[in-house]
SEKE-8980 format. One record per residue: x, y negated, z negated of N, C-alpha, C, O in turn. Coordinates in steps of 0.02 Angstrom, whole numbers, m for minus. Each point is the difference from the previous one (the first is absolute). Layout:
residues N
ATOM  n.east  n.north    n.up  ca.east  ca.north   ca.up  c.east  c.north    c.up  o.east  o.north    o.up
ATOM       X        Y       Z        X         Y       Z       X        Y       Z       X        Y       Z
...
This chain:
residues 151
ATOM  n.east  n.north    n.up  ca.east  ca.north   ca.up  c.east  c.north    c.up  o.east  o.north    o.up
ATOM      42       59       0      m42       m59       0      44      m62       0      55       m8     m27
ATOM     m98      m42      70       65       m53      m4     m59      m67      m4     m52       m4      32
ATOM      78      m42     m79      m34       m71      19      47      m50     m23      52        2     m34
ATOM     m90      m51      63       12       m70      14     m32      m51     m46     m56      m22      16
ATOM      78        6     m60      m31       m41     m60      25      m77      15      59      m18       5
ATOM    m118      m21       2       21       m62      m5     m48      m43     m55     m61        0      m8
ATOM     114      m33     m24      m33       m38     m47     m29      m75       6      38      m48      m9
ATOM    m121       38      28      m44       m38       0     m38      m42     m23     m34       16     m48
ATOM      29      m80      75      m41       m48     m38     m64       m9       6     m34      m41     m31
ATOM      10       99      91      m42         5      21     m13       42      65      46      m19      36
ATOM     m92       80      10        9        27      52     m74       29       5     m34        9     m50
ATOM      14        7     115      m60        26      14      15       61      60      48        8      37
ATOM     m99       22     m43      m20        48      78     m47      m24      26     m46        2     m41
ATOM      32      m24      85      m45       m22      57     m13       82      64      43       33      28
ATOM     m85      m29     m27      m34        47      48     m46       m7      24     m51       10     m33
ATOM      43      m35     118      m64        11      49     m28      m70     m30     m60       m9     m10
ATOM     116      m43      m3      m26       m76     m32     m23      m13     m46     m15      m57     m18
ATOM       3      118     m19      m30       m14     m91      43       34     m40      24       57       6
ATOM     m18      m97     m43       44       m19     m76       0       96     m37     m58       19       6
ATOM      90       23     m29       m1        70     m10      15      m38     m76     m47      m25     m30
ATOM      97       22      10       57        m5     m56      23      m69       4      17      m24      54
ATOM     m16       m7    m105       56       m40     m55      20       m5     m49     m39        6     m47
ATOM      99      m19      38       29        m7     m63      36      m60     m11      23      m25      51
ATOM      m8      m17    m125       27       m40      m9      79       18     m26      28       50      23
ATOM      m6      m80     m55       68         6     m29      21       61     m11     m24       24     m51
ATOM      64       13      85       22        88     m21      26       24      48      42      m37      26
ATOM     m54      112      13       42        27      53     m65       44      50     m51       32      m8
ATOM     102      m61      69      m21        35      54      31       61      21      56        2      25
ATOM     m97       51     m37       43        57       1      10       34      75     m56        6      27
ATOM      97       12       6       m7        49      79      16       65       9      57       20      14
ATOM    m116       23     m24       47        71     m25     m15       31      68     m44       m9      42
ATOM      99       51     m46        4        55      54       4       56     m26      32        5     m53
ATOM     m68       62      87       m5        67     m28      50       50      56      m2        1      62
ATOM      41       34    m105       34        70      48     m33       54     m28     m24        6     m56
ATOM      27       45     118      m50        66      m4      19       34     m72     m42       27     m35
ATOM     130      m36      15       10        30     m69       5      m52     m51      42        2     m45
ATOM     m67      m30      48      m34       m60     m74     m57       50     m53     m58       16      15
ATOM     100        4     m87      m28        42     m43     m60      m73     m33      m6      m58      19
ATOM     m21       89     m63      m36       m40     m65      60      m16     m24      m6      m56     m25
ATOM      55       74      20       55       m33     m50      32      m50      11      15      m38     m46
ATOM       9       23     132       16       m72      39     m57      m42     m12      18      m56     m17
ATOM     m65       61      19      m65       m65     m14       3      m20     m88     m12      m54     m26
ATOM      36      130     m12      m11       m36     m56      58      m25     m29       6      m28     m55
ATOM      43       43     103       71       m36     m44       5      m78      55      31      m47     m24
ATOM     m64       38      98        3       m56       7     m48      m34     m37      17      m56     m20
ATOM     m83       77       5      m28       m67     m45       9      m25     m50     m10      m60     m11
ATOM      33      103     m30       58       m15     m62      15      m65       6     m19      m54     m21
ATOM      80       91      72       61       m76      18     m57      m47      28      17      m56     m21
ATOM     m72       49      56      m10       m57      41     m35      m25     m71     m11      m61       1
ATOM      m2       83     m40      m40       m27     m43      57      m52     m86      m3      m47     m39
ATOM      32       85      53       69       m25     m45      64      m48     m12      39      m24     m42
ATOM     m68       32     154       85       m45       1     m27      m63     m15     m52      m32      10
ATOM     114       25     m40        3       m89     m21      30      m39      39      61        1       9
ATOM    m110      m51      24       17       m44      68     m57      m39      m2     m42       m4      44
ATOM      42      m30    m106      m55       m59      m6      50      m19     m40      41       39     m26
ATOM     m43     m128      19       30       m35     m35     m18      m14     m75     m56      m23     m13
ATOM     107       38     m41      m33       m30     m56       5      m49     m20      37      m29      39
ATOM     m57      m17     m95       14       m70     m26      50      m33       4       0      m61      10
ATOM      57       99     m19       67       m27      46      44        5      79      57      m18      15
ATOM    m129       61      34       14         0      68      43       34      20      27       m4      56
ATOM     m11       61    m124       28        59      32     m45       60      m5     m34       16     m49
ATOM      40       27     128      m40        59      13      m1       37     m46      51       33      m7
ATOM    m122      m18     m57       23        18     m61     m58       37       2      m8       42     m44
ATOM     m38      m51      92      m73        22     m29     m45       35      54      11      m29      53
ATOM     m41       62     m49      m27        63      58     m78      m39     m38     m17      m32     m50
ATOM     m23       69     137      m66       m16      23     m44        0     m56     m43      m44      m9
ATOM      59      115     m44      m43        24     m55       8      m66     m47     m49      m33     m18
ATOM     124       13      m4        1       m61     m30     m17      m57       7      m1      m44     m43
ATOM     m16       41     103      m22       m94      24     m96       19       3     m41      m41      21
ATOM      31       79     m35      m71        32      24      m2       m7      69     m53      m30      12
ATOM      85       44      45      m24       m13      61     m15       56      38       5       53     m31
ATOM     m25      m49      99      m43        36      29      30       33      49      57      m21       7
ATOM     m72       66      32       40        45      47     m53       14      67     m52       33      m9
ATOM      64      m51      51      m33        22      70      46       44      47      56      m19      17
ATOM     m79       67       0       33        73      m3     m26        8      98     m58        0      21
ATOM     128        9      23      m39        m5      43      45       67      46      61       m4       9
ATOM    m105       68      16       31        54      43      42      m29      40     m20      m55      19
ATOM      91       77      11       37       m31      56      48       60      25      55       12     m24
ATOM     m94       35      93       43        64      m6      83      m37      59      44       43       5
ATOM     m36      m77      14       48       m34      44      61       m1     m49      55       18      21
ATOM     m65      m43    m104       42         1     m35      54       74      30      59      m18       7
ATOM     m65       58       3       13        59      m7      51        8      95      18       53      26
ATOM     m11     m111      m3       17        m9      59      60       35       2      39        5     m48
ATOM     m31       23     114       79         9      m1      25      m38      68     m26       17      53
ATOM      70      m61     m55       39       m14      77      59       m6      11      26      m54      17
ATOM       7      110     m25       65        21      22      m5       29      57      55       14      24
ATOM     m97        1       5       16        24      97     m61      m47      25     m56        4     m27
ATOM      69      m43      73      m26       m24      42     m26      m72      m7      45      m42      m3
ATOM     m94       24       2      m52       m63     m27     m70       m3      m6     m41      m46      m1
ATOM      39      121      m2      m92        16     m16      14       20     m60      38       48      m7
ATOM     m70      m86     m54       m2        80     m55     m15       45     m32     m48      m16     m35
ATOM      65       72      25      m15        69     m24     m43       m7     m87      27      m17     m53
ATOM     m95       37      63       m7        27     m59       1       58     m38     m35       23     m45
ATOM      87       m3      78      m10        85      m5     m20        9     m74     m49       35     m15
ATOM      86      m65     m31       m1        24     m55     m69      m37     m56      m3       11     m60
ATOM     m36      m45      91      m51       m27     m38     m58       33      15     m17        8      59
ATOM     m29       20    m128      m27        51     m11     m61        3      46     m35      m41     m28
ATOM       4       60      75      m72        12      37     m40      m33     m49      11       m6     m61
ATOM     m76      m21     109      m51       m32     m37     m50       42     m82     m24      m22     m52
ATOM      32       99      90      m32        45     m44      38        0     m93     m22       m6     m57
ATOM      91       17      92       36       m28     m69      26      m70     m38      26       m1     m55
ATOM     m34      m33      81        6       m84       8     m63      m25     m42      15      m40     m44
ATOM     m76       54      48      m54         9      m7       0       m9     m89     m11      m51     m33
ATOM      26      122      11       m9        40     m50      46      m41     m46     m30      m22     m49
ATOM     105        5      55       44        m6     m25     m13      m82      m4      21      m21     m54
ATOM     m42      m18      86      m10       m94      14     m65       15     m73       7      m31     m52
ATOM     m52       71      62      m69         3     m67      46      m12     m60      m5      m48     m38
ATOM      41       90      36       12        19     m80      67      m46       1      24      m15     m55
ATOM      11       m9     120       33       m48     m37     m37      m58     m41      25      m18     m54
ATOM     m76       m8      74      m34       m40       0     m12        0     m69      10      m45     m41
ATOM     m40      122      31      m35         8     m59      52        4     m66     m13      m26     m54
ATOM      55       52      64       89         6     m58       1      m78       5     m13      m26     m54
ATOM      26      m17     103       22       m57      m5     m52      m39     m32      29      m51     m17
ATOM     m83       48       1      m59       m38     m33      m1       16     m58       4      m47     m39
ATOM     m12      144       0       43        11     m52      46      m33     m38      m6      m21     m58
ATOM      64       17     105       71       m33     m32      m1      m63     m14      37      m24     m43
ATOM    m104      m30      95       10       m44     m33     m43      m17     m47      24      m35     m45
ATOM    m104       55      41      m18        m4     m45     m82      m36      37     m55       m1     m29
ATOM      67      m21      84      m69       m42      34       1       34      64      46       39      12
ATOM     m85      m50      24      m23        33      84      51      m29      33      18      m57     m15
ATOM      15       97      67       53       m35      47     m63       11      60     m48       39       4
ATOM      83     m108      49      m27       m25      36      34       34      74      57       18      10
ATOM    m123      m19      40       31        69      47      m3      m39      72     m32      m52       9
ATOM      66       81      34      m42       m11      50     m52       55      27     m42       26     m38
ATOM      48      m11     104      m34        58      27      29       60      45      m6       m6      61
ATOM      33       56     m84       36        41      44     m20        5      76     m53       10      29
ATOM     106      m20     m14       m2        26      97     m32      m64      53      m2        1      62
ATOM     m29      m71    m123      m27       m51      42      64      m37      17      57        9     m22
ATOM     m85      m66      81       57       m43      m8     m15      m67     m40     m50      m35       3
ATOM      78       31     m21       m4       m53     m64      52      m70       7      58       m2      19
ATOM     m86      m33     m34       35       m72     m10      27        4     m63     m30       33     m43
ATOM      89      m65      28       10        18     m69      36      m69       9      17      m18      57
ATOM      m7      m14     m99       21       m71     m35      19       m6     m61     m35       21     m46
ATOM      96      m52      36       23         8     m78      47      m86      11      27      m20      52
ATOM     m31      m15    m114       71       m37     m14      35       31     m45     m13       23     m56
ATOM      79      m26     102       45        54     m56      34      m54     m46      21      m56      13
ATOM     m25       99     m81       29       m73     m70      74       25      m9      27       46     m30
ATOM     m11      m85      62       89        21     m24      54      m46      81      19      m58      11
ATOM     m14      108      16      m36        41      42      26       72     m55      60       11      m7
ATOM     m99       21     m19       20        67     m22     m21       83      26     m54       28     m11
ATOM     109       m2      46      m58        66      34      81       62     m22      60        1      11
ATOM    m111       41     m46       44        60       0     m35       57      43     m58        4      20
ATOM     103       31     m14        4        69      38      13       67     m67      44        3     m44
ATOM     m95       38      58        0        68     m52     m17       70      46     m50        8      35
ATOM      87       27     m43       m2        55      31       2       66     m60      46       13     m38
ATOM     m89       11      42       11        75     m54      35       33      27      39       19     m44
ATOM     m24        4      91       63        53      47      67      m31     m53      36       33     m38
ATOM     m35      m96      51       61       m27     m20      20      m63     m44      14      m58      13
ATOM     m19       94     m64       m7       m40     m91      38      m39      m1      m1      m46     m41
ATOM      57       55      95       93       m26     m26     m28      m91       7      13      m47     m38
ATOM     m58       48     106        1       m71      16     m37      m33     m39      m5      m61       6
């Protein structure tokens, strides 16, 4: 499992011109699913997405995570994350999981990640195309991959 966390002052999904999702101050999440993504990659990334500290505290150092500022999470499927382009200039998703499993695994991230934080995370809609809009606060965006903890 791999996503793309950016930390927000605000972001929406727009779909088919009406408003799906918003959120104010917190993170825009972009997850991507691989066919071997256990229950255990979703629950050790929401953990971390829920923990890291990358909100500013009273002295404007990154001291304080989403759960601490009370802020909000809009959680949005993105199987492209999962791109590969090392041959050519089309790219390969070989490795990002089919819709059937993509599906299953985007629910219950959803649902672990609302858990972890404690209020409803905010979604878009699997498989639509979606407008998505965010101001990023920082600019701050990390990258998390469960395959690979090191980063």
């Amino acid at each position: 499992m791999r996503v793309v966390i950016q930390r927000v002052s605000e972001a929406s999904v727009t779909i088919d011109e009406e408003l799906k999702s918003s959120i104010k101050q917190g993170l825009l999440v972009l997850a991507g699913f691989e066919t071997d993504d256990k229950d255990e990659d979703l629950e050790w990334t929401c953990k971390k997405i829920t923990q890291l500290r990358i909100f500013n505290d009273l002295n404007g150092v990154m001291n304080l995570s989403v759960k601490d500022i009370e802020g909000e999470i809009l959680a949005v499927s993105q199987f492209t994350l999962h791109a590969k382009t090392r041959k050519g200039n089309r790219p390969s998703y070989i490795n990002a999981a089919p819709p059937d499993i993509s599906i299953r695994l985007y629910h219950l991230f959803v649902e672990t990640l609302s858990e972890n934080l404690g209020i409803k995370v905010q979604t878009g809609e699997f498989g639509a195309h979606m407008v998505v809009r965010l101001i990023n606060d920082g600019p701050v965006t990390i990258i998390i991959d469960s395959k690979n903890k090191d980063l």
